[in-house]
C-alpha positions in Angstrom: 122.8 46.9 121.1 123.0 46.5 124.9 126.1 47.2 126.4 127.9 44.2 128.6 130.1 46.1 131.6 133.5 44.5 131.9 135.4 44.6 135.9 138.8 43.8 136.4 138.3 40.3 137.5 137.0 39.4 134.5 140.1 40.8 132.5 142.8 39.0 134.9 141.0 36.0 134.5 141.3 35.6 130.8 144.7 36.8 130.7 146.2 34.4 133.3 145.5 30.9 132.4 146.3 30.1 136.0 143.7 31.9 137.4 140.4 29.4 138.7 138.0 31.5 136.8 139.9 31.3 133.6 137.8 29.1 131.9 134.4 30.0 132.8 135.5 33.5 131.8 136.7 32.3 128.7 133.2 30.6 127.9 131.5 33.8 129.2 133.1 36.1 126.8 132.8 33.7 124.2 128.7 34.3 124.4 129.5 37.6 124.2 128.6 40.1 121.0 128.0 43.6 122.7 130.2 46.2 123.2 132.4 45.8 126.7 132.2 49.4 128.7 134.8 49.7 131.4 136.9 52.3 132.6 140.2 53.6 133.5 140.1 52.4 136.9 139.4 48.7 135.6 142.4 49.1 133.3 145.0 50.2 135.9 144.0 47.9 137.7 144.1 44.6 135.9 147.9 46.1 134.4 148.9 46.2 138.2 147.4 42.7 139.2 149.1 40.9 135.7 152.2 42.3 136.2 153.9 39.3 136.2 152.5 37.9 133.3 154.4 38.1 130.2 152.4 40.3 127.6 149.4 41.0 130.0 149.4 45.0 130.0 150.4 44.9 126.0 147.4 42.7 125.5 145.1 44.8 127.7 146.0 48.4 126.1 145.8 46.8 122.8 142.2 45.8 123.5 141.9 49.3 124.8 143.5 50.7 121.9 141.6 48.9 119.2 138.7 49.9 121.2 137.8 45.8 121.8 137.2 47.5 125.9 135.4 50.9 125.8 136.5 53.5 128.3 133.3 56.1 127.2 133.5 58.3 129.7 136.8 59.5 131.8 137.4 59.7 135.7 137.3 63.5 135.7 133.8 63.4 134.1 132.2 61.2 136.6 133.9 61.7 139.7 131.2 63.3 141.3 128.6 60.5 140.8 131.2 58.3 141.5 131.6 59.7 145.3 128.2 59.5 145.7 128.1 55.8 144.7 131.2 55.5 147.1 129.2 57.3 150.1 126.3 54.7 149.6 128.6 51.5 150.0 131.1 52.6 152.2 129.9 50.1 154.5 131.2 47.7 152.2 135.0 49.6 151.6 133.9 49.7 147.9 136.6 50.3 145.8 136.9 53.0 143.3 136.5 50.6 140.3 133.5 48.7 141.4 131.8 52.5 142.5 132.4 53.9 138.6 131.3 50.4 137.3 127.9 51.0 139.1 128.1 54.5 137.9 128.8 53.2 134.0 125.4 51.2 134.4 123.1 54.2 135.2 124.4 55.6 132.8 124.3 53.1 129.8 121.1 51.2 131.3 122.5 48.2 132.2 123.4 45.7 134.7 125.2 43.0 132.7 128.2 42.5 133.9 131.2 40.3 133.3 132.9 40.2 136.8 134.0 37.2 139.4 133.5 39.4 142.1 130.4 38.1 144.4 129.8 42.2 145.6 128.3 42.7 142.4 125.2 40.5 143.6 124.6 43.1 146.7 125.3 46.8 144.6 122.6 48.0 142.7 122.2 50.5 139.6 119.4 52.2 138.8 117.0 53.3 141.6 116.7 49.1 142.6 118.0 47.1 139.9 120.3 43.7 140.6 123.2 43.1 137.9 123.3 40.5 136.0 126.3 38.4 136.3 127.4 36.7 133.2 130.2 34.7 134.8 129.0 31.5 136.2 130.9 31.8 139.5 129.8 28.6 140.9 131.1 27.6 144.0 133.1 30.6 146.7 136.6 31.1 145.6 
C-alpha cells in the first residue's frame, strides 16, 4: 500500500478544533487507509505550534508512539539530501520540514500529501512530479 505523507498543518489542524481547516482535515483523514510518513521535524513542530492546547503533544507522541505517524527514516540519515532539497527552494525560504517532506517522497514514491500549506502545489519530488494534495484547501486562508 501507497504511502500518504503527513505535514504539520495537517496535524495542528485536527488537533485544534479552532483552527479553519479543522474540518476539511478531519474529512480528509477520514478517506484515509495508508500508512502516514512524516518526520521528526513535523512532530517538533506541531508540539511547539499546539502548545496551548490541552493534550495536543500527548496526543501527537501517542500517535507517534503507537506508530499511527511513521517517522521511517531519522534527521541524521537524510540530512544530506535534505540540504540539497533546501539549496533548490531557497528562493522560497523553505523550511526544514517541508525540504525532508519532499525528501520522504523520493524516497517512498509518492506525492500524496496531507498538508494546508499552498507551497506544496509549487515543490516537486521526483525528477518533475506535482504532489497531490488531499486536503481540499478551498479558498486562501
Amino acid at each position: 500500500m501507497k504511502s500518504v505523507l503527513l505535514d504539520t498543518g495537517m496535524i495542528v489542524a485536527l488537533l485544534d478544533s479552532t483552527d479553519s481547516y479543522h474540518t476539511r482535515c478531519s474529512d480528509a483523514m477520514a478517506d484515509i487507509g495508508a500508512p502516514l510518513v512524516t518526520c521528526e521535524t513535523v512532530i517538533a513542530e506541531s508540539c511547539y505550534l499546539l502548545r496551548q492546547v490541552e493534550g495536543a503533544a500527548e496526543a501527537i507522541l501517542h500517535s507517534v508512539a503507537t506508530r499511527e505517524f511513521l517517522i521511517p527514516i531519522s534527521l541524521a540519515d537524510a540530512a544530506i539530501p535534505v540540504r540539497r532539497v533546501m539549496a533548490k527552494y531557497r528562493y522560497r525560504r523553505i523550511d526544514l520540514a517541508d525540504a525532508f517532506l519532499i525528501h520522504l517522497a523520493d524516497e517512498f514514491d509518492t506525492g500524496d500529501i496531507l498538508t494546508v500549506d499552498r507551497d506544496f502545489r509549487v515543490y516537486r519530488w521526483g525528477k518533475n512530479n506535482h504532489f497531490q494534495v488531499l486536503v481540499d484547501l478551498g479558498e486562501k486562508r
